[in-house]
MOPAC internal coordinates of N, CA, C and O (Angstrom, degrees):
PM7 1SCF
backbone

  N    0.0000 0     0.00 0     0.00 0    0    0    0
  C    1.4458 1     0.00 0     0.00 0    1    0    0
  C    1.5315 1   108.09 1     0.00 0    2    1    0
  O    1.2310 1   114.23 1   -50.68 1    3    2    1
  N    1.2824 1   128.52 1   129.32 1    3    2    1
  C    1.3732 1   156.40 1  -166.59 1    5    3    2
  C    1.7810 1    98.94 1   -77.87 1    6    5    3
  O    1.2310 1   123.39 1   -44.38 1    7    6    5
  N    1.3594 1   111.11 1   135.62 1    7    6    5
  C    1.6415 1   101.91 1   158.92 1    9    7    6
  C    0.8875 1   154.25 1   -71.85 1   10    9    7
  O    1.2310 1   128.36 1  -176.19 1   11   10    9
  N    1.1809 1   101.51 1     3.81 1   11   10    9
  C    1.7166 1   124.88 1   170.71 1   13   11   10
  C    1.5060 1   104.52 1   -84.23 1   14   13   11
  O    1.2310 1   120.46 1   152.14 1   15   14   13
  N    1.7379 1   116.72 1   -27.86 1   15   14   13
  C    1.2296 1   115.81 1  -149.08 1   17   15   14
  C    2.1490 1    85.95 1   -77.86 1   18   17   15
  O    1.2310 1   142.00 1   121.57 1   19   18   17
  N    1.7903 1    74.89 1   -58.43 1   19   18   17
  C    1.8179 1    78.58 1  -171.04 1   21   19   18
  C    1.7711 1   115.73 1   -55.94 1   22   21   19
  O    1.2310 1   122.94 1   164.26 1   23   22   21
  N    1.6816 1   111.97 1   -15.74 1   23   22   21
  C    1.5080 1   106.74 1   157.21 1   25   23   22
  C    1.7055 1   128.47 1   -44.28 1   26   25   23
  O    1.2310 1   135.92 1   136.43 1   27   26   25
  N    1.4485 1    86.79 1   -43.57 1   27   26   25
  C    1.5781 1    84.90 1  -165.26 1   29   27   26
  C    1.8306 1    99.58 1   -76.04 1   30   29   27
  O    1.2310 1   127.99 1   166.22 1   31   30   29
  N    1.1325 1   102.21 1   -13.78 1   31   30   29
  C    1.6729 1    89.79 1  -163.75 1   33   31   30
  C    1.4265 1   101.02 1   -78.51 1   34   33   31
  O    1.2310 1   122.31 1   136.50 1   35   34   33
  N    1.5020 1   113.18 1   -43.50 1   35   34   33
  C    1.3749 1   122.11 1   161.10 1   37   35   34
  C    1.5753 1   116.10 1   -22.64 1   38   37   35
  O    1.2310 1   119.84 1   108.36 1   39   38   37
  N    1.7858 1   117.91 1   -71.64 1   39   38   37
  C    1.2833 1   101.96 1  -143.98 1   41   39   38
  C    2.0113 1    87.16 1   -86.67 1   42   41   39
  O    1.2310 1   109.38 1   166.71 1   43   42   41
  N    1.0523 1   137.50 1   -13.29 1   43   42   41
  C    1.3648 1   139.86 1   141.09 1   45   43   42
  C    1.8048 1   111.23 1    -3.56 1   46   45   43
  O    1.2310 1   125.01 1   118.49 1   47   46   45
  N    1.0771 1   107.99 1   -61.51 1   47   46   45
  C    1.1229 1   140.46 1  -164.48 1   49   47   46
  C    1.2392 1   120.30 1   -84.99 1   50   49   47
  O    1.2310 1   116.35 1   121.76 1   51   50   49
  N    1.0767 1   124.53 1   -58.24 1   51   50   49
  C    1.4602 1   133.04 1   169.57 1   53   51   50
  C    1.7612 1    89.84 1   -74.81 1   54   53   51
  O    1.2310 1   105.92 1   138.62 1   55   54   53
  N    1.3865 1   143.73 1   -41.38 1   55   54   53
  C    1.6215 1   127.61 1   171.65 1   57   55   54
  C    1.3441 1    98.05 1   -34.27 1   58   57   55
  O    1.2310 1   119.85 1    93.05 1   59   58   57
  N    1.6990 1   117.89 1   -86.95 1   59   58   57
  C    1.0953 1   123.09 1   173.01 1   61   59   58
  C    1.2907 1   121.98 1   -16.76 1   62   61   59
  O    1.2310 1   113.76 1    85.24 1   63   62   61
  N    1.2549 1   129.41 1   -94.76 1   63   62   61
  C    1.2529 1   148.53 1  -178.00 1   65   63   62
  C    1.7180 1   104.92 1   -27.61 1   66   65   63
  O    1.2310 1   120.69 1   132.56 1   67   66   65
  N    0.7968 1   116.29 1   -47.44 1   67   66   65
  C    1.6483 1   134.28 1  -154.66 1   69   67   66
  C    1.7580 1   105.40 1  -105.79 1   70   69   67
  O    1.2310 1   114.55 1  -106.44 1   71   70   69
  N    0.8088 1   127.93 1    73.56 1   71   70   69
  C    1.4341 1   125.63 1  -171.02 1   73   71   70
  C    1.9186 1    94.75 1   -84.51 1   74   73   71
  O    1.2310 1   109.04 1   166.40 1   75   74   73
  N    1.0016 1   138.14 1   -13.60 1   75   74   73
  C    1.1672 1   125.67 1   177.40 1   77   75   74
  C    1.2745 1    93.80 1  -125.63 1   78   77   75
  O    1.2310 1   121.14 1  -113.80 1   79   78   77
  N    1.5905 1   115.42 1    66.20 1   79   78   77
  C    2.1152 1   103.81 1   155.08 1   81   79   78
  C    1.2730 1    92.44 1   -69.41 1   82   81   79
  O    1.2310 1   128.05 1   -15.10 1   83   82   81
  N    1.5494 1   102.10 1   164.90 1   83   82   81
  C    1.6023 1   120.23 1   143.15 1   85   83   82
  C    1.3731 1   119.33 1   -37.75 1   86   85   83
  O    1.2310 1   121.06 1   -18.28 1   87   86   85
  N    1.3235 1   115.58 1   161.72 1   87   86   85
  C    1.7783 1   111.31 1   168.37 1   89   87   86
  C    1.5825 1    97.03 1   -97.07 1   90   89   87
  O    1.2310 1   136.87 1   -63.48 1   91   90   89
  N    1.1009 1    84.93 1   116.52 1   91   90   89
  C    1.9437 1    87.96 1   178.81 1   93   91   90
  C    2.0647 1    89.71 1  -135.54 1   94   93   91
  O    1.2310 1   121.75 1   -30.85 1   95   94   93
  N    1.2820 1   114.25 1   149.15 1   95   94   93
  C    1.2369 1   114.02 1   171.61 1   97   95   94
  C    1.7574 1   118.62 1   -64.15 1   98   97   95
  O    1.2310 1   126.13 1   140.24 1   99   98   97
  N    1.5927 1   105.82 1   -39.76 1   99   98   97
  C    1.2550 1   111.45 1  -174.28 1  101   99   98
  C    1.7591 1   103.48 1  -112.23 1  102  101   99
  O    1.2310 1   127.24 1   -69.12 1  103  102  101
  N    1.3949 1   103.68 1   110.88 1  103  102  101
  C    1.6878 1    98.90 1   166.93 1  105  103  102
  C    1.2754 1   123.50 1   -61.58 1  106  105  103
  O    1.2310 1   119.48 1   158.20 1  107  106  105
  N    1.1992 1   118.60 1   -21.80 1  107  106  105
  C    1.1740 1   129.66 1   177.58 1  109  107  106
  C    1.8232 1   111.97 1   -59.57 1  110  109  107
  O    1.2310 1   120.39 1   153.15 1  111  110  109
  N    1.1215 1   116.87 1   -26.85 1  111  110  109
  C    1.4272 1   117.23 1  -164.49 1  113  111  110
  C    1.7747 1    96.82 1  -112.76 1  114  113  111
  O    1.2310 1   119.60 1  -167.55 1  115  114  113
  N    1.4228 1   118.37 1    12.45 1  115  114  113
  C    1.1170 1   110.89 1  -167.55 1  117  115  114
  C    1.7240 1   102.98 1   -84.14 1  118  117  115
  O    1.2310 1   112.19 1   -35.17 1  119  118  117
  N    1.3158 1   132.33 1   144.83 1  119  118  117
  C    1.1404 1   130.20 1  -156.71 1  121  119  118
  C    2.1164 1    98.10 1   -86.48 1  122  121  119
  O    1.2310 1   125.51 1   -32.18 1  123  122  121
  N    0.9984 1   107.02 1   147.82 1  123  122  121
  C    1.6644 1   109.95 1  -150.85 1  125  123  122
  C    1.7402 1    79.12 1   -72.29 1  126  125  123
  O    1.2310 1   121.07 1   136.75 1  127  126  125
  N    1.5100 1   115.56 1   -43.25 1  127  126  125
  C    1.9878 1   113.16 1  -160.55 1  129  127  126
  C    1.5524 1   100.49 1   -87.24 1  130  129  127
  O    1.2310 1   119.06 1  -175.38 1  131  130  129
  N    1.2490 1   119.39 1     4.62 1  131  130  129
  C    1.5331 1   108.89 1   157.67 1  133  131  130
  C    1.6446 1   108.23 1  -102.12 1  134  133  131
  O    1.2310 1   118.68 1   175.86 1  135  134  133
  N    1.5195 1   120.12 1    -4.14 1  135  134  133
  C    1.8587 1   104.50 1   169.05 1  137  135  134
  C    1.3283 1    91.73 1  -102.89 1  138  137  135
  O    1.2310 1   103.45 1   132.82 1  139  138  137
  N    1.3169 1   148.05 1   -47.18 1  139  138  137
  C    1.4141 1   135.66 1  -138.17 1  141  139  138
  C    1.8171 1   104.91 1  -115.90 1  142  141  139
  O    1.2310 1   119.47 1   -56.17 1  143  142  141
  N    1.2346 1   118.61 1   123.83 1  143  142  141
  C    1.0977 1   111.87 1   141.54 1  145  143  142
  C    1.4422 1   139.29 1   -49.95 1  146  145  143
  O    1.2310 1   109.87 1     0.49 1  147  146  145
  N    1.4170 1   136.61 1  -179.51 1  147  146  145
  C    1.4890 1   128.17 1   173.28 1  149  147  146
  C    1.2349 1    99.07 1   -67.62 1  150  149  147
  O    1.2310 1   106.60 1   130.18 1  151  150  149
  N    1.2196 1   142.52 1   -49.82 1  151  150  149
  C    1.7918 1   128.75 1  -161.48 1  153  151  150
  C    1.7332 1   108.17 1   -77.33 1  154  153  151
  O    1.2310 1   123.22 1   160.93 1  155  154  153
  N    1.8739 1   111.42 1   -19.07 1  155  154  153
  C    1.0240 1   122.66 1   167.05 1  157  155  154
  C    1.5001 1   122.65 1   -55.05 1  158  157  155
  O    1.2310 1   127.37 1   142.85 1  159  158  157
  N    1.5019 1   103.41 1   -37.15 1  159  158  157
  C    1.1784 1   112.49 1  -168.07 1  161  159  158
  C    1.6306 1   125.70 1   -83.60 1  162  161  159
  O    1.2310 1   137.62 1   157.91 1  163  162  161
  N    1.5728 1    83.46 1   -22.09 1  163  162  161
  C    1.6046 1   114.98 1   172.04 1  165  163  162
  C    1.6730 1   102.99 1   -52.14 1  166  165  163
  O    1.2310 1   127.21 1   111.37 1  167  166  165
  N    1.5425 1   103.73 1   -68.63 1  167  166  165
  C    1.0399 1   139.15 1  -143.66 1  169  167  166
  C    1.7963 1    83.59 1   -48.52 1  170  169  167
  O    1.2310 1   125.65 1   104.66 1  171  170  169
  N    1.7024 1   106.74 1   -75.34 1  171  170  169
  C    1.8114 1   134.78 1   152.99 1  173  171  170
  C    1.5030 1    92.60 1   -10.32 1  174  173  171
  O    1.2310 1   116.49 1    88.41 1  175  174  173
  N    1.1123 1   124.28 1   -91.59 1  175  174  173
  C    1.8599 1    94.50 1  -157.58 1  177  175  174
  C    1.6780 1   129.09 1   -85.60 1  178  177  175
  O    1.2310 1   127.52 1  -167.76 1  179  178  177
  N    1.6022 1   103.13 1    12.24 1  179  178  177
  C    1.5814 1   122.46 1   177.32 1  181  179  178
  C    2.1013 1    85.97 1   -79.76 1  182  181  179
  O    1.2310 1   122.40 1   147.54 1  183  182  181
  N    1.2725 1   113.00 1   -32.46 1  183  182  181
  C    1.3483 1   114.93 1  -164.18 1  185  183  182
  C    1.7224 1    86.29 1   -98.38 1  186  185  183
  O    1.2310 1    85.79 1    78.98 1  187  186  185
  N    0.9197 1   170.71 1  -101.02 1  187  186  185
  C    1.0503 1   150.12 1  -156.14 1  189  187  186
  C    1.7124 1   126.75 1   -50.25 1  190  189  187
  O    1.2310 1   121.73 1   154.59 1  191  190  189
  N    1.2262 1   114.29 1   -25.41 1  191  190  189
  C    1.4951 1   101.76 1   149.22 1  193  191  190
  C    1.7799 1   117.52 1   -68.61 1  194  193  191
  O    1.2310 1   114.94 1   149.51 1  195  194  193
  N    0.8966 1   127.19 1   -30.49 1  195  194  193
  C    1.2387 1   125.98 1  -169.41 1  197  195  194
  C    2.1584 1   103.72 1   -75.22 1  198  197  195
  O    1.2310 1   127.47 1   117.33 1  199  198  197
  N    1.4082 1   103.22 1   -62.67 1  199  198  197
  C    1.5804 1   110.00 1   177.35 1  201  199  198
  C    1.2687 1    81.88 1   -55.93 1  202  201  199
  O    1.2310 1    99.97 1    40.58 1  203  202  201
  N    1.0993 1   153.82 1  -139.42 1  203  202  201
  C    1.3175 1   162.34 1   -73.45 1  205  203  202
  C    1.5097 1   118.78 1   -97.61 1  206  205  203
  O    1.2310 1   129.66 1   170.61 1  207  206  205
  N    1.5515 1    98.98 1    -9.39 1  207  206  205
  C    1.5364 1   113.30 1   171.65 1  209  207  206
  C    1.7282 1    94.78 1    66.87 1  210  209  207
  O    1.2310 1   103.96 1  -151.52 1  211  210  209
  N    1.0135 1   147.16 1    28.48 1  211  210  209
  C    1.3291 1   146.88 1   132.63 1  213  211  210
  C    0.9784 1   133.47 1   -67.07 1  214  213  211
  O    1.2310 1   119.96 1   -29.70 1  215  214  213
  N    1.8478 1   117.69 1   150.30 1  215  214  213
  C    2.0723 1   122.83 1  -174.19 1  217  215  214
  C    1.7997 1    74.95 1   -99.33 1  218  217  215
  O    1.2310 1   134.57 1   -23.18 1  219  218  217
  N    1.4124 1    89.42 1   156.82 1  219  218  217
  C    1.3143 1   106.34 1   172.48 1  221  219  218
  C    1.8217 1    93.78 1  -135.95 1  222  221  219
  O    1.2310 1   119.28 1   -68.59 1  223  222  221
  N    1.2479 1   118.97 1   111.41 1  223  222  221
  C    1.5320 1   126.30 1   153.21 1  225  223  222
  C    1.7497 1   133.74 1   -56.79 1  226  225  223
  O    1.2310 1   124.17 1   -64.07 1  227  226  225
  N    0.7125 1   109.61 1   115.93 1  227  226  225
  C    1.1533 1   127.65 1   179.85 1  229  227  226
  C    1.7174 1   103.72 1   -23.09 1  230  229  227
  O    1.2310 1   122.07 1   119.69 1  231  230  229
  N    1.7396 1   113.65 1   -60.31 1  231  230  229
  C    1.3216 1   123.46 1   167.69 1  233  231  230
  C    1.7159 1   129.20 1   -77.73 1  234  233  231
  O    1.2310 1   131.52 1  -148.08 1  235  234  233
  N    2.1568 1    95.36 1    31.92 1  235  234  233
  C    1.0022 1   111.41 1   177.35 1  237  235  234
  C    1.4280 1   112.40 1  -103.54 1  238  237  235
  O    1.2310 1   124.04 1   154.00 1  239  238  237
  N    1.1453 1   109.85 1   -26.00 1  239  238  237
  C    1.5744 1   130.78 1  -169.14 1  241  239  238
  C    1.3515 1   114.07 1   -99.96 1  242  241  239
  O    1.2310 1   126.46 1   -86.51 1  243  242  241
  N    1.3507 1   105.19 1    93.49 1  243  242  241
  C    1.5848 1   135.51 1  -179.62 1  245  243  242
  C    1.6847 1   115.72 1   -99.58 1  246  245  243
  O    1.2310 1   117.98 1   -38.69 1  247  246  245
  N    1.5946 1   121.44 1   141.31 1  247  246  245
  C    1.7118 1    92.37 1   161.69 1  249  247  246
  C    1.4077 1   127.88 1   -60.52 1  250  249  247
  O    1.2310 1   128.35 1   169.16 1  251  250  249
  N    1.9120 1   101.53 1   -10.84 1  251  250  249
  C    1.8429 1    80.93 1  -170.34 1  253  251  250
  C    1.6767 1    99.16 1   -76.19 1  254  253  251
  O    1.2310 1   120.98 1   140.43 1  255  254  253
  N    1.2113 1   115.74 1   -39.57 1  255  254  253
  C    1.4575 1   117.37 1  -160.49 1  257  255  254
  C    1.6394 1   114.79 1   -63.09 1  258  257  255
  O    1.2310 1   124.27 1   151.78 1  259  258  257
  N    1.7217 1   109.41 1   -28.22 1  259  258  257
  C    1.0856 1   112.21 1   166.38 1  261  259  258
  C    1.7266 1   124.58 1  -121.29 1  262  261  259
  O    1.2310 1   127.37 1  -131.30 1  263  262  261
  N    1.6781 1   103.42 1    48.70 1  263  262  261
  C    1.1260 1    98.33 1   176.46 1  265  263  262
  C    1.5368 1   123.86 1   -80.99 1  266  265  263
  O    1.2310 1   120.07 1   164.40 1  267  266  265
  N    1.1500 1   117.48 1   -15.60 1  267  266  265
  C    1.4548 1   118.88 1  -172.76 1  269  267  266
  C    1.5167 1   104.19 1  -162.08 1  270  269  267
  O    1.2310 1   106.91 1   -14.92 1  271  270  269
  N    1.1493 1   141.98 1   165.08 1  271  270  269
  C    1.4591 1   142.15 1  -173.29 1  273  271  270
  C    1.7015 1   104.90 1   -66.90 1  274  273  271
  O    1.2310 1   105.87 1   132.85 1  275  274  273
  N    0.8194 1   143.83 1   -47.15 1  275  274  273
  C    1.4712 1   151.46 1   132.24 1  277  275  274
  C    1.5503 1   116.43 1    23.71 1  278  277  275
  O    1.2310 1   131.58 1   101.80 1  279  278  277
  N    1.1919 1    95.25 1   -78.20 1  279  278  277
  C    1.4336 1   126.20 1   178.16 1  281  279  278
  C    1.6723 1   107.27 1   -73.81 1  282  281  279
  O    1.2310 1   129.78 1   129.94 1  283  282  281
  N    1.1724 1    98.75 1   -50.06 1  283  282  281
  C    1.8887 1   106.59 1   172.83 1  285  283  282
  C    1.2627 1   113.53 1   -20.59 1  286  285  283
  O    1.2310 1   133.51 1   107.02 1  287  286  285
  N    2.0505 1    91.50 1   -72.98 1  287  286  285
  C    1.6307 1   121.15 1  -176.60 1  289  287  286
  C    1.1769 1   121.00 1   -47.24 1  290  289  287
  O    1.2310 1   129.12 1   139.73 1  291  290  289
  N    1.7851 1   100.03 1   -40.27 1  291  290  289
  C    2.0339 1    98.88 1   179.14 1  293  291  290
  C    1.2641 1   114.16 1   -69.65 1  294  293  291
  O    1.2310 1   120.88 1   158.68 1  295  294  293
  N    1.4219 1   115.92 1   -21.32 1  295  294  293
  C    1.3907 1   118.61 1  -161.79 1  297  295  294
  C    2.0025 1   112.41 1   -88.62 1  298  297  295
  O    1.2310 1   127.97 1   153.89 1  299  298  297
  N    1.5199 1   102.26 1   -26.11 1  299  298  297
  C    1.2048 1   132.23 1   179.86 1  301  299  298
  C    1.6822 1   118.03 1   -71.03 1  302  301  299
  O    1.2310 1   134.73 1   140.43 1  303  302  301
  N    1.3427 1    89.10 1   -39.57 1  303  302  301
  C    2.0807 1   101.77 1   171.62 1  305  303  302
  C    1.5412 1   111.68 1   -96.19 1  306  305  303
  O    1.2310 1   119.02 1   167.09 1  307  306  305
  N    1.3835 1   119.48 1   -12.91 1  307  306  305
  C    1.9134 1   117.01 1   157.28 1  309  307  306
  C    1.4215 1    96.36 1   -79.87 1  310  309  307
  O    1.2310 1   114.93 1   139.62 1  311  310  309
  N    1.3722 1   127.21 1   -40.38 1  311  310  309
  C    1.5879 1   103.00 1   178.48 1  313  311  310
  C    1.7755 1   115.67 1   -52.59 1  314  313  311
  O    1.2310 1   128.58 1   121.50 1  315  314  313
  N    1.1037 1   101.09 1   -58.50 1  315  314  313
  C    1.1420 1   120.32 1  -163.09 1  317  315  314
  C    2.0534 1   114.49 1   -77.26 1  318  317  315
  O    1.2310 1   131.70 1   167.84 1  319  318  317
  N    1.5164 1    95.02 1   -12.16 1  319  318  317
  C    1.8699 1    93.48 1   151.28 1  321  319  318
  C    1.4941 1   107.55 1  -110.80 1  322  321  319
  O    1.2310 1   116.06 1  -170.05 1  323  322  321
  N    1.2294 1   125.08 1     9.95 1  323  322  321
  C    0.9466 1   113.82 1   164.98 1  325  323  322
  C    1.7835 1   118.33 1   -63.25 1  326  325  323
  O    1.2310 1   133.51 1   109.60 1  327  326  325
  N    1.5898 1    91.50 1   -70.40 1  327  326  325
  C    1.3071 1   107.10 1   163.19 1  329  327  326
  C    1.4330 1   136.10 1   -59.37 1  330  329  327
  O    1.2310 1   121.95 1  -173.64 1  331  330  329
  N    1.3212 1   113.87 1     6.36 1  331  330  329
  C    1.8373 1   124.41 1   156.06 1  333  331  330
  C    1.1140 1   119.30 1   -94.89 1  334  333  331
  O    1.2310 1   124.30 1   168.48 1  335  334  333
  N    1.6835 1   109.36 1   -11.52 1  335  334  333
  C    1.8251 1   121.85 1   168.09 1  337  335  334
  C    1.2588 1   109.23 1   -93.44 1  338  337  335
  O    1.2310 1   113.74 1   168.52 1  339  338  337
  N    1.4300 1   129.46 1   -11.48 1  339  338  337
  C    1.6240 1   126.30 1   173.48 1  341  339  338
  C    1.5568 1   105.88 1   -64.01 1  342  341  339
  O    1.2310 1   120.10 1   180.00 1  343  342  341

């Protein structure tokens, strides 16, 4: 799966999830700590381990890696070729 692909599923999700984003034109660029609170954020990688069938480590979750869906996606398809190279 492509990062654009897992982008779109992302900001899908955070639409949903997030009934008060910002008005920004591109969700994609919306900054992850201006939609999600901390339990939000919880919520965000309980839902991306689950879709993507990925562990997410504790010393995985950085602001760069989760600053914006962007970064999410890149970080979401090294998980996930990681684990097609195991």
């Amino acid at each position: 799966m492509c990062p654009a692909e897992i982008t779109k599923i992302l900001a899908e999700y955070l639409i949903t999830a997030c009934r008060t984003l910002p008005d920004v034109k591109n969700v994609e660029d919306t900054s992850l700590g201006d939609a999600l609170d901390s339990l939000g954020m919880l919520h965000f990688l309980m839902f991306l381990e689950e879709r993507f069938d990925i562990k997410i480590e504790s010393a995985d979750v950085s602001p760069e890696q989760f600053s914006n869906l962007i970064s999410v996606s890149e970080f979401v398809s090294r998980k996930l070729a990681t684990q097609l190279g195991s």
